[in-house]
C-alpha positions, 0 to 999 in steps of 0.5 A, spaced: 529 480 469 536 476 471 535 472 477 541 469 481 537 463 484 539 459 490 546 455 490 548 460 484 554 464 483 553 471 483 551 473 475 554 480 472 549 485 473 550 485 480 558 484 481 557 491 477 552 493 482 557 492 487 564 495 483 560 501 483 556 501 490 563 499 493 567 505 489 562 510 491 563 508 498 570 509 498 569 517 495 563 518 501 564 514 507 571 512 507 574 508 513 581 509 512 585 512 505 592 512 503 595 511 497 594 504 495 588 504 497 581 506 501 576 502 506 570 501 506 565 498 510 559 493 507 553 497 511 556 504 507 556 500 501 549 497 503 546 504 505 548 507 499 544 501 495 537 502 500 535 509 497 534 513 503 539 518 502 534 523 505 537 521 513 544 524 508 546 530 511 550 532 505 545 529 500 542 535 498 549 538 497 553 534 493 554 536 485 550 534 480 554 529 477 556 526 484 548 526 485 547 522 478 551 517 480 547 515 486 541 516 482 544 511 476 546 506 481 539 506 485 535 505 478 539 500 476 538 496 483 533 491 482 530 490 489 532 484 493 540 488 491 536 493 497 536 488 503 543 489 507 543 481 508 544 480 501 549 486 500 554 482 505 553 475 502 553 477 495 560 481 497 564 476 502 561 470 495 565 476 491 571 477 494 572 469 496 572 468 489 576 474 486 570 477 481 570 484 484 576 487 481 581 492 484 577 490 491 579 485 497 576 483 504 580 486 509 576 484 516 570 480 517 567 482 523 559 481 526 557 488 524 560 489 518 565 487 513 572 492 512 573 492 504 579 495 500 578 499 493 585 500 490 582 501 483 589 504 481 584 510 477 581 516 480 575 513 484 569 516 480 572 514 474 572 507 477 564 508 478 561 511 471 566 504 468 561 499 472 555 504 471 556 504 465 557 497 462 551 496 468 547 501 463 549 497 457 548 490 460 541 492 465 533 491 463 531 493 470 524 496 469 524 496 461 524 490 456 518 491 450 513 484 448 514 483 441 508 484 436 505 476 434 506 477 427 501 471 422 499 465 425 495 461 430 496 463 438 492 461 444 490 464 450 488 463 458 482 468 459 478 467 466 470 469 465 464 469 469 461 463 470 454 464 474 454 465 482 461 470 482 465 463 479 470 464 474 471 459 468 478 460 466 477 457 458 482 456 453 482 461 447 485 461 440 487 465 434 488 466 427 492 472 426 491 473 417 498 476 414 496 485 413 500 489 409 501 493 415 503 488 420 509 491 422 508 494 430 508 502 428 514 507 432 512 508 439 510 515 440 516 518 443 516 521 451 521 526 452 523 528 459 521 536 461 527 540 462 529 542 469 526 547 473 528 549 479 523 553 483 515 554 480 514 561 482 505 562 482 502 568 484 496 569 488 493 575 484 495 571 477 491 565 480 485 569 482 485 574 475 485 566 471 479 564 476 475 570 474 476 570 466 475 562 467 467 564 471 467 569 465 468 565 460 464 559 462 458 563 465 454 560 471 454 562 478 462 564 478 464 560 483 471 560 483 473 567 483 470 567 490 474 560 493 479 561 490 480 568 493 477 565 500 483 561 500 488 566 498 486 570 504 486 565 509 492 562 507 497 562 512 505 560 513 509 560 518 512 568 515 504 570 516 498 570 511 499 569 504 493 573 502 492 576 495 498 579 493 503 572 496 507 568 492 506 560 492 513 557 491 514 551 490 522 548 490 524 542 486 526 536 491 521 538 496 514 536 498 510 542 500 503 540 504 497 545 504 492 543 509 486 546 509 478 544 512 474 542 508 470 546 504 475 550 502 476 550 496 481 546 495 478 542 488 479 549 485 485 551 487 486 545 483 483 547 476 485 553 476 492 551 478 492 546 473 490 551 467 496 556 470 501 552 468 498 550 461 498 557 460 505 558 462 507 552 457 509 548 463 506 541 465 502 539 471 500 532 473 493 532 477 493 526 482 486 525 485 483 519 489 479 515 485 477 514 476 471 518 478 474 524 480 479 523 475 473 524 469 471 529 472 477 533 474 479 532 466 473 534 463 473 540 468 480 543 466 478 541 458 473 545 458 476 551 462 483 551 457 478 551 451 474 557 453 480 560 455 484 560 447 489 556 451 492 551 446 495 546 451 490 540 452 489 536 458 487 528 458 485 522 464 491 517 464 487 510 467 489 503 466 487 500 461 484 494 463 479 499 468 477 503 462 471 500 460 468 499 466 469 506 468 465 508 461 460 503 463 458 506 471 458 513 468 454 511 462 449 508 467 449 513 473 449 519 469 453 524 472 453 533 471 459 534 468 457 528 463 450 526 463 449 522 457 455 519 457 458 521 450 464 525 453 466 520 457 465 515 450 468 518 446 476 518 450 474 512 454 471 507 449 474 502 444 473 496 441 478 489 440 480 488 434 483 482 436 476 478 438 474 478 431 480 473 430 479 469 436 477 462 436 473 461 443 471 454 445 464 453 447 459 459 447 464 463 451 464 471 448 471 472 446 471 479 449 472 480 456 472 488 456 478 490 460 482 483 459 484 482 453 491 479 451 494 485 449 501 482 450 500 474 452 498 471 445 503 464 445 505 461 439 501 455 437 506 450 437 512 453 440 515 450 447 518 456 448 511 459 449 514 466 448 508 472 449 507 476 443 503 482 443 497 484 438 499 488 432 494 492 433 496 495 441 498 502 438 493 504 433 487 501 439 482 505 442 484 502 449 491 505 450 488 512 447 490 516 454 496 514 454 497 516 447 495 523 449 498 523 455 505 523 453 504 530 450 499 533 454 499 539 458 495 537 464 495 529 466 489 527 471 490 521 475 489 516 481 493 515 486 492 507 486 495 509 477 499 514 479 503 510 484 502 502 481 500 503 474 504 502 468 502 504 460 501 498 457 503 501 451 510 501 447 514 508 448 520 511 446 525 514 450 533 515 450 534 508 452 529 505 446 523 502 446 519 499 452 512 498 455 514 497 462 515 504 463 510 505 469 506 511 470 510 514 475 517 514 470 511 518 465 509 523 470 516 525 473 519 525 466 513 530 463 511 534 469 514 540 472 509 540 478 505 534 482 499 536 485 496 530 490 489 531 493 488 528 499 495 526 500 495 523 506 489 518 503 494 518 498 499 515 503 494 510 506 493 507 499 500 505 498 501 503 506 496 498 502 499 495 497 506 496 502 503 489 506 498 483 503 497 477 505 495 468 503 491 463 505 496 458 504 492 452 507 486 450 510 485 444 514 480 440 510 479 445 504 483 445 497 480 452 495 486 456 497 491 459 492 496 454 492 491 448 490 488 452 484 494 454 482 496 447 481 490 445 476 491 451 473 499 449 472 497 442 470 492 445 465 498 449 462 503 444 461 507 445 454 506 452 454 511 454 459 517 457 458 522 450 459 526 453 465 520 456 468 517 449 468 522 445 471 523 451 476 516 452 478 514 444 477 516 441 484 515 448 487 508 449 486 507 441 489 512 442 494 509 449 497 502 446 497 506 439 501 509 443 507 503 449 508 498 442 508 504 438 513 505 444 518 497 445 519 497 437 519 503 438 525 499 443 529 492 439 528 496 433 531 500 437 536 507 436 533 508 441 532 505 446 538 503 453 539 507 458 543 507 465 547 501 468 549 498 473 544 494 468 540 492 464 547 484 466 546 485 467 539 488 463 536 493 467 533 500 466 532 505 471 528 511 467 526 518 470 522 522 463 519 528 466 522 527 469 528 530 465 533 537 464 529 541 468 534 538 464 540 538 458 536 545 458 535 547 460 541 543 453 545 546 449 540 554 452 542 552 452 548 554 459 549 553 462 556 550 469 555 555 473 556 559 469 550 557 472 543 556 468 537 561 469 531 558 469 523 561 462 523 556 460 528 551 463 524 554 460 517 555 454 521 547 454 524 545 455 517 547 450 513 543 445 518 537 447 512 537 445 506 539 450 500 543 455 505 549 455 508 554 450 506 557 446 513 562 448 517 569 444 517 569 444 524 562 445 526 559 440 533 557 432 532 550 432 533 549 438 526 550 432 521 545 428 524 540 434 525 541 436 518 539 430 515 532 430 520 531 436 518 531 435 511 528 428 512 522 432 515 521 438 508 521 432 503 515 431 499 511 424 502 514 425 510 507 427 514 506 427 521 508 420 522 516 423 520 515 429 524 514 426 530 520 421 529 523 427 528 522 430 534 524 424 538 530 424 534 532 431 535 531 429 543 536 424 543 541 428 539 540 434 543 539 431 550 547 433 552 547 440 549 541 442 552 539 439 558 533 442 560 526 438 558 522 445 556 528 449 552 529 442 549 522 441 547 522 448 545 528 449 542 525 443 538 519 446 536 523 453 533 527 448 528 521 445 525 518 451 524 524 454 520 525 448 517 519 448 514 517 455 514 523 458 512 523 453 505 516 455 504 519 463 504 524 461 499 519 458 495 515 464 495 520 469 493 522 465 487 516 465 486 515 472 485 519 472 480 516 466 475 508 468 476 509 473 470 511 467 465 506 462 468 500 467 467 502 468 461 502 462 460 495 461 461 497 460 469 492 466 472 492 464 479 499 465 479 497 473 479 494 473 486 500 469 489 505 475 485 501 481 488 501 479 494 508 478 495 509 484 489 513 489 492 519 485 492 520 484 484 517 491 483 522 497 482 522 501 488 527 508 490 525 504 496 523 498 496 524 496 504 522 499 509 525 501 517 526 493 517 531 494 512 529 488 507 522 485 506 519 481 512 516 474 510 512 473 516 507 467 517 501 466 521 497 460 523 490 460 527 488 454 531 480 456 534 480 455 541 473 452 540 475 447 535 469 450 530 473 453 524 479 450 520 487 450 522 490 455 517 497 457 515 497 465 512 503 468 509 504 476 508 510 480 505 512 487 508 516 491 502 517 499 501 516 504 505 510 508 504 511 513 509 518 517 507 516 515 500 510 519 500 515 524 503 521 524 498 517 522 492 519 529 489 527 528 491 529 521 490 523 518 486 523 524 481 530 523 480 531 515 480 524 516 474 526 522 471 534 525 472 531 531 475 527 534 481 520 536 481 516 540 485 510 536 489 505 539 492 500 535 497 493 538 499 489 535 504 483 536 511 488 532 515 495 531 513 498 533 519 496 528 524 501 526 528 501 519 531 495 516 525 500 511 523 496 511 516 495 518 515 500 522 518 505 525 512 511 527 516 511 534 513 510 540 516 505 544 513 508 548 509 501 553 508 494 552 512 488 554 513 486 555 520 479 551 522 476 556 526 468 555 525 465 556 532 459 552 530 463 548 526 463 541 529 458 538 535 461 531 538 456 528 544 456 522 547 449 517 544 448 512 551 444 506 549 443 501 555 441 494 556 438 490 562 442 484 563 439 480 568 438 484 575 443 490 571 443 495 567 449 496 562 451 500 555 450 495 549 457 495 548 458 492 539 466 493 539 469 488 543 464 482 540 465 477 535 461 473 529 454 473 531 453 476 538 457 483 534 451 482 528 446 481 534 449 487 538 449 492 532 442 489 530 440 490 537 443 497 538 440 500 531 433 497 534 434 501 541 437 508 538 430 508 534 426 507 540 429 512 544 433 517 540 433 517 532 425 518 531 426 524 536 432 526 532 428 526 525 423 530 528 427 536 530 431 536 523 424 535 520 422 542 524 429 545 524 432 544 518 427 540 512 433 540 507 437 537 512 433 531 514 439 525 513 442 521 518 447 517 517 448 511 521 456 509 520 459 502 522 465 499 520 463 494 515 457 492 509 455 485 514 455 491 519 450 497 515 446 491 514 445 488 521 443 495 522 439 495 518 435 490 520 435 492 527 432 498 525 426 495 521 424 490 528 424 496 531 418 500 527 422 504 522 419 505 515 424 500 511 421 504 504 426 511 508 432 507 510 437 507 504 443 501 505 450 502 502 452 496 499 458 494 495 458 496 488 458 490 486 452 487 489 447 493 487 441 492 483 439 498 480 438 505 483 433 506 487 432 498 487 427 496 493 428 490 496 421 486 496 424 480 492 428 479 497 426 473 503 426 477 509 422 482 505 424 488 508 424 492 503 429 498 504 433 501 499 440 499 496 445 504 494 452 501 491 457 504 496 460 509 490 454 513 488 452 515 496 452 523 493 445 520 490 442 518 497 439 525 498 434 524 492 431 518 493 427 520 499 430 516 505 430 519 512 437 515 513 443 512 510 446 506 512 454 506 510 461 503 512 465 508 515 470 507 510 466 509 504 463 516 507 469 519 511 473 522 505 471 524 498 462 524 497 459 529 498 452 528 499 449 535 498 441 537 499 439 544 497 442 550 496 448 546 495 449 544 502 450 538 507 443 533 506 447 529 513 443 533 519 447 528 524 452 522 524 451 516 529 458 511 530 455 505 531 462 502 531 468 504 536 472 503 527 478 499 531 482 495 526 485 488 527 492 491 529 496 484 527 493 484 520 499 485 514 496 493 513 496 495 519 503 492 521 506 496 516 503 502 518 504 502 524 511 498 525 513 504 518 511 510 521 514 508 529 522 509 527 519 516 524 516 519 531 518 526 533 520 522 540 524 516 536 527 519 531 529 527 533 534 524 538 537 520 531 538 525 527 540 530 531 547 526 532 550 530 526 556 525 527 552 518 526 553 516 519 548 515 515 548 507 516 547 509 523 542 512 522 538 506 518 541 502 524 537 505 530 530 505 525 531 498 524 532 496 532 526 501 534 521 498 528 523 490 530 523 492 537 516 495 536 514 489 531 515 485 536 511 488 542 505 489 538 505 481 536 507 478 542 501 482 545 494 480 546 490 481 540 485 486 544 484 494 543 486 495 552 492 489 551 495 493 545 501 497 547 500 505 549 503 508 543 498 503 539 492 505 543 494 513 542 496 511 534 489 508 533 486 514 537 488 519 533 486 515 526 480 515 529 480 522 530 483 524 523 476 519 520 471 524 524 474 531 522 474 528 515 466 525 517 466 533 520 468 536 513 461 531 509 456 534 514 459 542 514 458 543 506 455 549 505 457 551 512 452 547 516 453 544 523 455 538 523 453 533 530 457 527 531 453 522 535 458 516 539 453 510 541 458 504 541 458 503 548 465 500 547 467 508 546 463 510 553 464 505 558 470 505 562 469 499 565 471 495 559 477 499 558 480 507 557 474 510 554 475 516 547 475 522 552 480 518 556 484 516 549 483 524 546 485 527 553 492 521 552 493 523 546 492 531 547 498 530 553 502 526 548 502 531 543 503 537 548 509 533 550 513 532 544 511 540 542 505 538 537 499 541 540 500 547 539 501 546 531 495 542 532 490 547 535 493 552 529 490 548 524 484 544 527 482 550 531 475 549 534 474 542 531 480 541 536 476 544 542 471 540 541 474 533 542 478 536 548 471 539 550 468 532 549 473 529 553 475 533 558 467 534 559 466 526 560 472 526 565 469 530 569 462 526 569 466 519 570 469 523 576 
């Protein structure tokens, strides 16, 4: 990849990127035409490069080949070409220097700049010259790793090395001459033709299902799901019933929503085996690897026992294959219980290892990262990779081969949305082993169905925001530390213009984060607002305050606007941005040379107080107010230092794959925290409009816990990618629309910012159990001196929460849980489970603990624990200190809890709400009763949450109905208004106390709703089999109002919110009776607290 760094004039690619955004502009969104030449705005040219063609009106309207224009430009984007900030610098430096034929500035106004296209040819013609040679010239997304031919390589691999550390040691290769030693041809992926629509019939479904059960023998099972399904599938024309049609149009995302229990798995298999039978490809995305096998052995067996000659296969990355073949070797699943399916298509052996020189007695295999394309020729400064000669005939890579011919693809949704091949493959433009999973599924497949889509959404939410521990006051075990030594370690081994690129960088980022805790330990630099004032916590944006800068240091009045001089002008008081200003004010010389002074290596506190003290005499006549003085003081030394450390990290992205490579393997924890920038995305920025590097640092109150200084990046737009994936993805990866088809319990969940999909439900099935769901209030009290009060656990932090949770299983035993035993134990024997659920292990295990110091038998309490951490199924813990003695199950084989004869499970709520079914007898739930120990509010201002919550705002019916109504916006208007309102909000939770009842109302609603999607998934474990599900609230924080609005009071909010943005209706068609029971709960405490 081609990267223009700071100070250099804009390389090739991009002034092609710009002559082709630039002429299709001028053919759909003139300002102006005449007959010499048409004008377009910069934010037009800038929309048309940020890929959300879905606010568009005349996007789906447009001719094919216009469409291919748009699609070809926004393949050949790389991601920071997205950002509007960049679009105009990079046209204005463009223009200035006469490097976009046929194109002049006409005006440089705030908002936008005025361009004029003369190209003296037809505009389209104009546009397929630019992407053209953009075509010949680009290798965004594709570059294959040459093979290591005979010779000496070497290697940095990371092994453990006791106690959960890893030793990264240094590996040699002899590679001897073969006569084969060429890399084969890569197998060849052809893109599927177009269709239109897939049309499925009910009945043809229902007949397959039929011969499937008759072939396959057993209980013929999925005749009778299925049939269930059909009959209760309803749209919004009526009932589908056995005799409909389930349509399926290319460029659309269709949801299905149906309860748990429905049968969507089934539809599922017998799906995928319809469109083999028809010679069409389907792609199958589930949550995990484990349904993933599952699934694919399901599907094989069924296609062979139909006489169907079509095969389906997993796809998994290949570095996670090996530890899959182990768990299922070791839990010994039904659908593969000795293992040797699964072996069979998952296991390999590294021929590579055979040839390595390992220093000491490390093992030279490390299953799973291998270096099948970072061998470095021994000697050589360039230390280009090379790739094992024998990556294309090893077992390693055996699915991807498979998957490019396959009629049915099974995947993961973390696979499907990040994964890459890792194989060469051939397509029209060459050879490549970049080709993402993505690219492969669109490119072969006629229908993606994705199960659990709205989990599905949540998992990209996920990778859309990370964050780094940049400093901790007094530690050198941060990131940028190790990636130091790791640095210096592989020295002569690094590419020669990376090295002298990364060398002052690395040493210089982990200079200013140690300078800027060292301000703020000495107070040079001071906090400021009030949102961290009890935490600690502060959120900052290097650039927020440049507007209000600029305008102090011009000493503008506020009626008086700033003018793009101003800015340039402010701008270029940091070093390695703006150039100076001719005319620009006294004081900005000498302020540019202190800030500059202040960010170079060796200044320290010492300098930085300095500095404030001349920044004070500088600046005493142009703001003259001590506090605003001191203040605006305060905001330029943070971006000073900040915004350098931002510009660090961005190049960064961009060198850490070479440096690992290159035997640097702390660089990938720095690179995907801050991923989303480098990758190809359709939609690399979110509402914000570019990616937001935003800074947080944390100053105890109490003084006890080290300063820290952390850094997050906010990139892609997970809510409409999710969305438009069968549009604008399809057609970026694959030159042509897919048909997409999501199921899900909850789908439609408007105001849950993680999984709300904002997608009417195309079909659904009304949940309408009248004994379906249970939900009660678990009062816990405590005496507190002269008082007695509900034991509260939300709301606690550290040590009191573990003792709340402690304290709280202990009472719930004494006074509801033994009860509660005996009542299954009489009513129901096969149901005799109750499953305790926090929000975190720490959580389970405190749990735990208080039920054993209450009495309770620890040999009949199982505790999830990481999969990680687990010993052997059934393991009893009387090795362990404290001896007591429960069962620890790893938290991904909760199906087994039922037969290890345990009264309760203990588990984070994360783990047990969707996907395990814990099944007992007669196939039905083992889970007689659920308590919430924990009211699951998460810590809004951490990076995840941000992204979920800040994306999905502009997207609500009541934000975003009003802008799309106006036909007459364009569509750069409309990015506009998504944009205020998410930075708006951005800035309101931010600024706010870190506390649920300080938190916004649309926060509070937001969390609200998430916490109800979590139940009804919670709801669809206990009802398997059609059981009753009883769901316990025993947090006081959920039931006492005098710590704030309880969970009635919130439902009844969220229930009014709903009916006034027209929701609630749809809402009670799919959610029915579960539904009612939260309103009934709710309206039910209402009338108890009055």
């Amino acid at each position: 990849m081609t990267h223009q760094r700071q100070g250099e004039g804009l390389e090739q690619n991009s002034l092609l990127l710009l002559r082709a955004a630039v002429g299709l502009a001028a053919v759909h969104f003139p300002l102006k035409a005449d007959a010499c030449a048409v004008l377009v705005s910069s934010r037009d040219v800038a929309f048309l490069l940020d890929g959300h063609v879905d606010v568009w009106p005349a996007w789906r309207v447009l001719s094919g080949d216009d469409t291919q224009r748009i699609v070809r430009l926004l393949r050949l984007r790389r991601a920071e070409c997205a950002d509007g900030e960049w679009v105009r610098r990079a046209l204005r430096r463009g223009l200035d220097e006469d490097e976009l034929p046929a194109c002049r500035l006409v005006t440089d106004a705030d908002d936008a700049l005025t361009v004029a296209c003369a190209p003296g040819m037809p505009l389209r013609d104009f546009v397929d010259e630019a992407l053209r040679e953009l075509e010949r010239r680009s290798t965004v997304g594709r570059g294959n790793t040459p093979v290591a031919g005979p010779g000496r390589y070497h290697t940095t691999i990371r092994v453990a090395a006791g106690s959960g550390a890893a030793q990264v040691v240094d590996q040699r290769y002899v590679l001897p001459a073969y006569p084969s030693m060429a890399e084969p041809a890569g197998p060849v992926v052809r893109t599927s033709p177009p269709a239109d629509e897939i049309l499925i019939p009910a009945h043809e479904l229902i007949e397959l299902a039929g011969k499937i059960d008759a072939a396959r023998g057993g209980a013929g099972y999925r005749a009778r799901y299925v049939t269930k399904l059909c009959q209760r599938l309803r749209t919004a024309d009526g009932a589908v019933s056995v005799n409909g049609i389930l349509e399926l149009p290319a460029g659309e995302t269709r949801l299905l929503n149906a309860p748990t229990g429905i049968g969507k798995s089934v539809i599922m298999e017998v799906v995928a085996c319809w469109m083999a039978a028809h010679e069409l490809v389907v792609t199958i995305v589930v949550p995990t690897n484990a349904d993933v096998l599952k699934l694919a052995r399901a599907v094989e067996q069924d296609l062979e026992a139909l006489g169907v000659d079509a095969s389906a296969t997993a796809l998994m990355s290949p570095s996670s294959v090996f530890e899959v073949v182990q768990k299922v070797v070791r839990t010994r699943p039904v659908w593969d219980p000795d293992g040797e399916w699964t072996m069979d298509r998952l296991g390999y052996g590294c021929a590579l290892a055979a040839a390595a020189e390992t220093e000491g007695s490390v093992d030279g295999w490390t299953a799973g990262a291998e270096p099948c394309t970072s061998l470095q020729p021994t000697g050589e400064e360039t230390a280009t990779r090379r790739a094992c000669p024998w990556r294309t005939t090893c077992g390693k890579f055996r699915l991807a081969r498979a998957a490019v011919d396959a009629s049915v693809i099974l995947t993961s949704h973390a696979n499907f949305h990040g994964g890459r091949l890792h194989l060469p493959v051939r397509d029209e433009h060459g050879l490549t082993d970049r080709m993402t999973v993505e690219e492969l599924v669109f490119r072969r497949s006629h229908l993606v169905v994705i199960d659990e889509i709205d989990a599905f959404q949540n998992n990209v939410v996920s990778q859309a925001a990370r964050g780094l521990v940049l400093d901790r006051r007094g530690s050198t075990r941060t990131p940028l530390h190790e990636l130091e030594a790791e640095y210096v370690r592989a020295a002569g081994r690094i590419n020669r213009e990376v090295e002298s690129s990364v060398r002052d960088m690395v040493h210089h980022s982990k200079f200013l984060a140690s300078l800027y805790t060292a301000a703020l330990y000495f107070g040079t630099i001071g906090v400021e607002g009030t949102a961290g004032a009890a935490t600690g916590r502060y959120w900052l944006v290097p650039r927020r305050w440049d507007g209000a800068l600029t305008a102090q240091l011009h000493d503008l009045a506020e009626h008086e606007p700033l003018t793009p001089e101003m800015v340039s002008g402010f701008r270029s008081l940091f070093p390695g941005e703006e150039p100076p200003q001719a005319d620009e004010p006294a004081e900005f010389a000498a302020v540019r040379e202190i800030l500059a002074t202040v960010t170079e290596v060796g200044s320290g506190a010492t300098r930085l107080q300095d500095s404030r003290e001349r920044l004070d005499e500088l600046l005493t006549e142009r703001i003259r107010d001590d506090q605003d003085r001191a203040k605006a003081i305060n905001r330029l030394l943070q971006r000073a230092i900040l915004d350098r450390l931002r510009q660090h990290l961005r190049q960064f992205v961009f060198d850490a794959p070479h440096l690992a490579a290159a035997g640097v393997p702390a660089a990938r924890e720095i690179a995907e925290t801050f991923g989303p920038y480098s990758r190809w995305r359709a939609l690399p920025n979110g509402p914000l409009g570019r990616l937001l590097f935003a800074f947080s640092h944390h100053v105890d109150p109490t003084g006890r816990l080290p300063i820290r200084l952390n850094a997050a990046a906010f990139g892609g737009d997970p809510h409409v990618y999710t969305t438009t994936l069968a549009d604008i993805t399809a057609l970026c990866r694959a030159g042509t629309r897919r048909a997409v088809l999501g199921l899900s319990a909850t789908a439609f969940f408007p105001q849950a910012p993680h999984h709300h999909v904002h997608l009417e439900p195309h079909w659904w099935v009304t949940d309408d159990d009248p004994q379906g769901v249970q939900i009660l209030p678990a009062y816990v009290n405590e005496q507190i001196g002269d008082e007695r009060a509900l034991l509260r656990v939300s709301g606690t932090e550290g040590a009191r929460r573990q003792e709340a949770l402690r304290r709280l299983a202990e009472l719930l035993w004494r006074t509801r849980l033994e009860q509660e035993l005996r009542r299954l134990a009489d009513e129901d024997p096969d149901r005799r489970l109750v499953l305790l659920a926090t929000t975190s292990y720490d959580g389970a295990r405190a749990a735990a603990e208080g039920l054993v110091r209450a009495g309770a038998n620890p040999r009949r309490i199982c505790l999830a624990v990481r999969p990680r951490d687990a010993p052997d199924i059934g393991d009893i813990g009387d090795d362990r200190p404290d001896q007591a003695g429960w069962r620890e199950l790893a938290a991904d084989r909760l199906e087994e809890a039922p037969g290890l004869g345990v009264d309760v499970l203990i588990a984070p709520l994360a783990r047990v709400q969707r996907g395990v079914n814990i099944i007992g007898a007669g196939d039905r739930s083992a889970l007689g009763s659920i308590w919430l120990l924990v009211r699951p509010v998460p810590i809004i201002d951490e990076p995840t949450e941000l992204v979920a919550h800040v994306n999905a705002h502009p997207l609500a019916p009541d934000a975003n109905d009003d802008v799309l109504r106006d036909l007459e916006r364009r569509p750069a208007d409309v990015l506009d208004a998504r944009k205020q309102a998410a930075g708006h909000y951005f800035e309101q939770i931010v600024t706010s106390l870190p506390y649920f009842r300080t938190m916004p109302r649309e926060v509070q609603l937001s969390v609200t709703a998430e916490i109800m999607n979590g139940i009804v998934q919670l709801v669809g474990r206990a009802r398997r089999g059609g059981t009753p599900a009883t769901i316990y609230l025993a947090d006081g924080a959920m039931l006492d109002p005098a710590g704030g609005p309880t969970f009635g009071t919130l439902v009844r909010r969220l229930r009014d919110h709903w009916e006034q943005t027209g929701q609630l209706p749809r809402m009670r068609e799919l959610y029915g009776t579960t539904l009612a029971e939260f309103f009934r709960y709710a309206d039910d405490e209402a009338k108890l607290l009055a």
